[in-house]
C-alpha positions as CSV (number, residue, x, y, z in Angstrom):
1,X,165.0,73.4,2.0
2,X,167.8,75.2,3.2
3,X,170.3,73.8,5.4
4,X,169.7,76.2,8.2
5,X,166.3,75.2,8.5
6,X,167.2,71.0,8.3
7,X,169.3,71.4,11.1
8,X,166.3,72.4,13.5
9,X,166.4,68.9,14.6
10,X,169.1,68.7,16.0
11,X,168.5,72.0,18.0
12,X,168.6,71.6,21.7
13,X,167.3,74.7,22.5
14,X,165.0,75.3,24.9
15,X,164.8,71.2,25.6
16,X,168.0,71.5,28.0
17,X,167.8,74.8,29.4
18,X,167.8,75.0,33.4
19,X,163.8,75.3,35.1
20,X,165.3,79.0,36.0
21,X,166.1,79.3,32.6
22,X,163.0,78.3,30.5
23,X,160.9,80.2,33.0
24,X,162.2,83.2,32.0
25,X,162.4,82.9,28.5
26,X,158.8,81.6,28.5
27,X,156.9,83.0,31.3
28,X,156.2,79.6,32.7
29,X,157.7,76.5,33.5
30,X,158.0,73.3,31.8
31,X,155.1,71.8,33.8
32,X,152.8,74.8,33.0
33,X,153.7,74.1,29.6
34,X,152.8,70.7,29.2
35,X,149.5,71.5,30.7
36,X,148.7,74.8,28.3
37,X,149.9,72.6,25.5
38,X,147.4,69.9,26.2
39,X,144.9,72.7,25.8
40,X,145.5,74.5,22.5
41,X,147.8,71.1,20.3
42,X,144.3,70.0,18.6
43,X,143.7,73.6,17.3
44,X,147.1,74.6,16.1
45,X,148.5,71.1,14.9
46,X,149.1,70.8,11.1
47,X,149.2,67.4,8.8
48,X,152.9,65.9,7.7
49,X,152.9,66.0,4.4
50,X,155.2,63.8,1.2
51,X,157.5,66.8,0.9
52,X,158.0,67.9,4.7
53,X,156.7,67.4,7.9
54,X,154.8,70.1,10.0
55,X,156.1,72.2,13.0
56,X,155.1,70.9,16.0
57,X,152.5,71.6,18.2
58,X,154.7,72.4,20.9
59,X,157.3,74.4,18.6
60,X,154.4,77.1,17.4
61,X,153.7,77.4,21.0
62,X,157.3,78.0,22.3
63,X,157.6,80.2,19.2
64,X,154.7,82.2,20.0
65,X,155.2,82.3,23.7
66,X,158.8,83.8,23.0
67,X,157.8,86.4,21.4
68,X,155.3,87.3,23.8
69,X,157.6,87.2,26.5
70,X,160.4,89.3,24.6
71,X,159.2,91.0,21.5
72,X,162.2,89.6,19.6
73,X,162.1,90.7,15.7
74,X,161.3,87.4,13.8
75,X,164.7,87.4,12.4
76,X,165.7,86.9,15.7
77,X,163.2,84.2,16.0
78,X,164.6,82.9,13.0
79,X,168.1,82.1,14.3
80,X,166.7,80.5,17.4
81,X,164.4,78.0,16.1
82,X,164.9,77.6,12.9
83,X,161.8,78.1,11.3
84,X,161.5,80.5,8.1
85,X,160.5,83.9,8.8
86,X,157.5,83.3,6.5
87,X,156.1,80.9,8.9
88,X,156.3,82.3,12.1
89,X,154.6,85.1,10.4
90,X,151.9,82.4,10.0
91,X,152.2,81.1,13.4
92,X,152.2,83.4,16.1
93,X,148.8,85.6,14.8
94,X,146.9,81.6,14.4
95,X,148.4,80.3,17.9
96,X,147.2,83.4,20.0
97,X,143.8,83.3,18.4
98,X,143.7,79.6,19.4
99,X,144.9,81.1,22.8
100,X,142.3,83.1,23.3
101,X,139.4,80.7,22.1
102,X,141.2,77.6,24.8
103,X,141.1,80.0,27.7
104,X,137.9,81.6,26.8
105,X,136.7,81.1,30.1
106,X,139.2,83.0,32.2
107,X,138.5,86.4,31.1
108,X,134.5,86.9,31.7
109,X,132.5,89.6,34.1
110,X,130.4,88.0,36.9
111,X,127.0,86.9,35.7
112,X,125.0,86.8,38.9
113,X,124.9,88.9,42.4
114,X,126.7,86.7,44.0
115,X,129.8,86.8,42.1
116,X,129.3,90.3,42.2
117,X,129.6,90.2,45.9
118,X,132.4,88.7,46.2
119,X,134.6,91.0,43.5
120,X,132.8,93.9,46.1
121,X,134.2,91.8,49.4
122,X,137.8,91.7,48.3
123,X,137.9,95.5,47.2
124,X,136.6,96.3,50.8
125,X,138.8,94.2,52.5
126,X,141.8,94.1,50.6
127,X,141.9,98.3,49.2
128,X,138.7,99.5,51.6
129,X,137.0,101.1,49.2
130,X,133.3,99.7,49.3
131,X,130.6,98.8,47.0
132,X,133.7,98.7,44.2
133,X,132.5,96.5,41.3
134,X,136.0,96.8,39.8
135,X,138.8,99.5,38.4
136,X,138.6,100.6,35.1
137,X,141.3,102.6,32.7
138,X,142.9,102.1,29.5
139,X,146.2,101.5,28.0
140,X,147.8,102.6,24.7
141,X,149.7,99.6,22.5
142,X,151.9,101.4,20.1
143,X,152.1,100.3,16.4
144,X,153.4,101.9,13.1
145,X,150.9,103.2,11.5
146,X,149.2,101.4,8.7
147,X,149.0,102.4,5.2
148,X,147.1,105.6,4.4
149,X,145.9,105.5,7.9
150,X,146.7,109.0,8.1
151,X,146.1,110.5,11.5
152,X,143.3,107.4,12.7
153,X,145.8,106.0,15.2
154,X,147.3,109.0,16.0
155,X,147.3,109.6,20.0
156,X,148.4,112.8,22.3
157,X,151.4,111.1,23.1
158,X,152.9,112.0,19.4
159,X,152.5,107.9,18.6
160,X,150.2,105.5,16.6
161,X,148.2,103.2,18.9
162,X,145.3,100.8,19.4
163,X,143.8,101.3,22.7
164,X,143.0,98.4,25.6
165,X,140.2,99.1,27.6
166,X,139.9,97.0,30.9
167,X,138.5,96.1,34.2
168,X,140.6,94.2,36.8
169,X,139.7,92.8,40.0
170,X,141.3,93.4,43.5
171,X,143.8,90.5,42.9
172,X,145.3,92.0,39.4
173,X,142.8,90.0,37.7
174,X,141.3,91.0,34.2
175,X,137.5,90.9,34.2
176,X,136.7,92.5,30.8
177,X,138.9,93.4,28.0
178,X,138.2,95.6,24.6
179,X,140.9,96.1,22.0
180,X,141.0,97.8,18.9
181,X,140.0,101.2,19.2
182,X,141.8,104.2,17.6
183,X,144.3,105.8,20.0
184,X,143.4,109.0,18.9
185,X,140.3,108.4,20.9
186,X,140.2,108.8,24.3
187,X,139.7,107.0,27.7
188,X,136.2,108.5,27.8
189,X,135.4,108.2,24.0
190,X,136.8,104.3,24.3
191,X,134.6,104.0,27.1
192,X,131.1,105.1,25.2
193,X,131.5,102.3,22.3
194,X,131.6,99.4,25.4
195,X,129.0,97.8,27.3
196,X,129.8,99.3,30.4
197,X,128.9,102.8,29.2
198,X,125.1,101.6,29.0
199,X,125.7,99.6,32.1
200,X,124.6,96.7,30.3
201,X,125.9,94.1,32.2
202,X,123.9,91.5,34.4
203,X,123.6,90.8,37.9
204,X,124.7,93.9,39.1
205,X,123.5,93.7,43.2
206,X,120.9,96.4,43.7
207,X,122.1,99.7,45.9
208,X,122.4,99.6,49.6
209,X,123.4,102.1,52.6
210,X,127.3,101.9,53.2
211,X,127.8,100.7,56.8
212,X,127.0,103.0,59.4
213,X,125.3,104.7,56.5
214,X,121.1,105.3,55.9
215,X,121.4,106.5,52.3
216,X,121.4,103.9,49.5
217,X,124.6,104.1,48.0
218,X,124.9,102.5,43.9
219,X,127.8,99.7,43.2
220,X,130.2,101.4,41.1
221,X,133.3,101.4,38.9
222,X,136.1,103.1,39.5
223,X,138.5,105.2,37.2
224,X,140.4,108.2,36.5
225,X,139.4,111.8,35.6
226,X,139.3,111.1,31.4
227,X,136.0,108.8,32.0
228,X,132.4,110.3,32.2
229,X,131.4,110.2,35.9
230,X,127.7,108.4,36.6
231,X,126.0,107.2,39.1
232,X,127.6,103.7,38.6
233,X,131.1,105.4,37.6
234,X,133.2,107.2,39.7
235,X,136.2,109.4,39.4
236,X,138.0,111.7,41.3
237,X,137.4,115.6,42.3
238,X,139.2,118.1,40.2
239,X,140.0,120.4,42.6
240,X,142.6,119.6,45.1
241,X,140.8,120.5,48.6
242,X,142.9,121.6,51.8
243,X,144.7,119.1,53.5
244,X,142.4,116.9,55.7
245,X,139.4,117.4,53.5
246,X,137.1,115.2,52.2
247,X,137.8,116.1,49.1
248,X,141.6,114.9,49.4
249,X,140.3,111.6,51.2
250,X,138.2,110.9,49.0
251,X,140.8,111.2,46.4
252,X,143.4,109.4,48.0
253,X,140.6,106.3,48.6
254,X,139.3,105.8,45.3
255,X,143.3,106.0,44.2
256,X,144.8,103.7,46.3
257,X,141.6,101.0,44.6
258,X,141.5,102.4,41.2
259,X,145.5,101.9,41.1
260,X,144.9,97.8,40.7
261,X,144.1,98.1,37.1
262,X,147.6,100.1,37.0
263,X,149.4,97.8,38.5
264,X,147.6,95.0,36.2
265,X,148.7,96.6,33.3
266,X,152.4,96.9,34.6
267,X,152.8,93.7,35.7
268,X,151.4,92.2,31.9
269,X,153.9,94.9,30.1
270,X,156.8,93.5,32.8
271,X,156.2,90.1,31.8
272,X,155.1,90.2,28.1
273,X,157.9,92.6,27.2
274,X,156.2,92.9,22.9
275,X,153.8,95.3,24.7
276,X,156.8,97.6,25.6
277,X,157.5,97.3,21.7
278,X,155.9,99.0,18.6
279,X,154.3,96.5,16.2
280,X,155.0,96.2,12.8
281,X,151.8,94.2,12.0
282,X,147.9,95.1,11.0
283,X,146.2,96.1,13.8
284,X,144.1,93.4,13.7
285,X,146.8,91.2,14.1
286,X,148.0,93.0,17.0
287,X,144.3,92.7,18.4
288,X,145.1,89.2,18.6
289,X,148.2,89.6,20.5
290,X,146.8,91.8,22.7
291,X,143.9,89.6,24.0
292,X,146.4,86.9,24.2
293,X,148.6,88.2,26.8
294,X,145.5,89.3,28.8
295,X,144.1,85.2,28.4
296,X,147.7,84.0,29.2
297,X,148.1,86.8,32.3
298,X,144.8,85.5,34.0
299,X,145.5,81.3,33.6
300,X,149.0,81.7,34.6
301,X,147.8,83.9,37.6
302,X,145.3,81.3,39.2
303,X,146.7,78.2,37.6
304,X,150.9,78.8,37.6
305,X,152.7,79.3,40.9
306,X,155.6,80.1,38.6
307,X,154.2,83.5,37.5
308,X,153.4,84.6,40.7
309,X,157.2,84.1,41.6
310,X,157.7,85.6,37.9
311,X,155.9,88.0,39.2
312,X,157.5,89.3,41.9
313,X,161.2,89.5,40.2
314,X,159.5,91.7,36.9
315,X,157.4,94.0,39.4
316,X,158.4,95.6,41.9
317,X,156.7,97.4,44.7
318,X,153.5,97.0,43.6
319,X,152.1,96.7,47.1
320,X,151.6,99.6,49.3
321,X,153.2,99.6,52.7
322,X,150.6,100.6,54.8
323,X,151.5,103.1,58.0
324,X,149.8,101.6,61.3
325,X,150.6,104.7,62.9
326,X,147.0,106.8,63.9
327,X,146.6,110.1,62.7
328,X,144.3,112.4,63.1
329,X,143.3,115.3,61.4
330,X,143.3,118.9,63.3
331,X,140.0,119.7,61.5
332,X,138.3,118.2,58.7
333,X,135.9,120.3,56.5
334,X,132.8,120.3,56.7
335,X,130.0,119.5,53.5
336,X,131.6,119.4,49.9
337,X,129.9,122.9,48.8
338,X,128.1,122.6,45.1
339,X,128.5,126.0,43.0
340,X,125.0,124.1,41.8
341,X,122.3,122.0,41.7
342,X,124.3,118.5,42.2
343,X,123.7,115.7,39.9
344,X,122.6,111.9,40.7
345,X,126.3,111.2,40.7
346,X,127.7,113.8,42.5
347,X,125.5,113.3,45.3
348,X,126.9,109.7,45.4
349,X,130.5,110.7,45.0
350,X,129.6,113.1,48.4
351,X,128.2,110.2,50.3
352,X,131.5,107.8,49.7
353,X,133.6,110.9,50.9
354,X,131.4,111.6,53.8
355,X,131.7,107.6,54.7
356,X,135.3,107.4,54.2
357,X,135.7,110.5,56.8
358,X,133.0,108.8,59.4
359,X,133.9,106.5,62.3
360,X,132.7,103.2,59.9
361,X,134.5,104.2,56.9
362,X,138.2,105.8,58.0
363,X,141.2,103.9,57.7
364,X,143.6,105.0,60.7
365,X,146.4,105.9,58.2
366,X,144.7,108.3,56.0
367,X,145.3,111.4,57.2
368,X,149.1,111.3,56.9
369,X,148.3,111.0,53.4
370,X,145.5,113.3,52.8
């Protein structure tokens, strides 16, 4: 062995570092490390052996965890902690899948009405947009493309990526994650090969009138304009509409909601900086690393008060300030008009906007947006 690599125990880094300091190299602090630690050691520990003993436990987790937080290059990793380049090639692909299979449990959709309910409760109360099961949109993770991959990854942004499809909560929580497919396809294409395009997914409360309301309205999902609009899923209108129109209400409604899963995905690129990075690895390695960050992002968020401080310091402005001041319009438009026969899901898309314009449904600021 060479030199270098005996003198790792003696290394004192990241043992003496200040709490300041270890939380922002790791994302977490001592104390939340311990307590992840306890979780994953008995699926990533490895047997001393006659010729040399094994990394630690806790060393393959820093390891991984640092590059996680910063997308260093392994040489870099190389120099801090001493391990061969070779094995933390090994490491940080086998500690994020035992990452994801530990905290299994934090990323799952709600299984029965209830749960359902109370996903729908904080979306009304928090971004008042009713009957909102969740936001939905996609994000592309650059890579370099694979061998004689030709144009497979190949996205309209001139890059090679995989795709991450997800749905996040009102409190920048992810519900459902699906990683892997080509960037070349898009939002909409992504969205067919999931469960969510068959609406597949249990416990789902059945439809009721919107408050003030007498026509039964669908729970839905919420996304941009590149997903297929349903009676379950809906987007916003193409055209623009005149200023106070229900049209541009509506619009700025479902926005203000749909822009949690935006948020989400800023806040996991501010604070696992390798997703601001291409990757040089397989893309089924980099499914791994993907789906770890999303596990790590939802324990540290309801287990960590560190992250939440974390947090704060990496994003920015993520809240809106809200305007008290009451506005109203001069005149608001009357009926959307249909150029035809409207669909199921149009007709639903016209009773949210003709809720979020009614006495019930308005939010005083609105109009200075719309």
């Amino acid at each position: 062995m060479r030199p270098f690599f005996k003198a790792k125990d003696r290394l004192a880094y990241p043992n003496d570092i200040l709490n300041s300091g270890f939380l922002d190299a790791f994302r977490m602090s001592n104390n939340d490390l311990e307590n992840l630690l306890n979780m994953v050691a008995p699926s990533i520990a490895k047997l001393d052996t006659n010729y040399r003993q094994s990394i630690s436990p806790k060393n393959r987790l820093l390891i991984t965890l640092r590059f996680l937080a910063s997308g260093d290059s392994y040489q870099s990793l190389v120099l801090t902690f001493k391990v061969s380049q070779p094995s933390i090639s090994c490491i940080i692909p086998e500690v994020c899948s035992a990452l994801i299979y530990s905290l299994k449990d934090h990323i799952k959709m709600p299984n029965t009405e209830e749960e359902w309910l109370n996903i729908v409760k904080d979306f009304e109360l928090m971004w008042n947009f009713p009957h909102c099961l969740g936001a939905i949109d996609g994000k592309h993770i650059n890579i370099r493309a694979p061998n004689n991959s030709g144009s497979t990854y190949f996205n309209y942004k001139g890059v090679h990526s995989i795709v991450l499809m997800a749905v996040v909560d009102a409190n920048y929580n992810f519900m459902y994650c699906d990683v892997g497919c080509q960037g070349r396809i898009s939002d909409g294409g992504v969205f067919g090969n999931t469960i969510l395009n068959s609406m597949n997914v249990r416990g789902i409360p059945r439809e009721n009138a919107l408050p003030g309301r007498s026509c039964l309205t669908p729970y839905v999902f919420i996304g941009d304009n590149t997903f297929p609009m349903s009676e379950n899923l809906m987007k916003p209108f193409l055209e623009l509409g005149r200023k106070g129109s229900k049209v541009r209400i509506f619009n700025y409604r479902l926005s203000r909601a749909r822009r949690m899963v935006e948020s989400t995905f800023g806040i996991l690129s501010a604070v696992f900086r390798c997703l601001r990075r291409p990757f040089h690895f397989q893309p089924k390695n980099v499914e791994n690393i993907v789906l770890a960050t999303t596990y790590l992002h939802n324990y540290l968020r309801r287990n960590c008060v560190s992250y939440k401080s974390l947090e704060l310091r990496y994003s920015n402005n993520i809240n809106e300030s809200v305007d008290s001041e009451i506005i109203q319009p001069a005149q608001i438009q009357s009926s959307i008009q249909f150029h035809s026969l409207p669909s199921p899901a149009e007709l639903v898309r016209e009773e949210f906007a003709e809720y979020f314009c009614s006495k019930e449904g308005m939010v005083r600021w609105q109009y200075k947006y719309c």
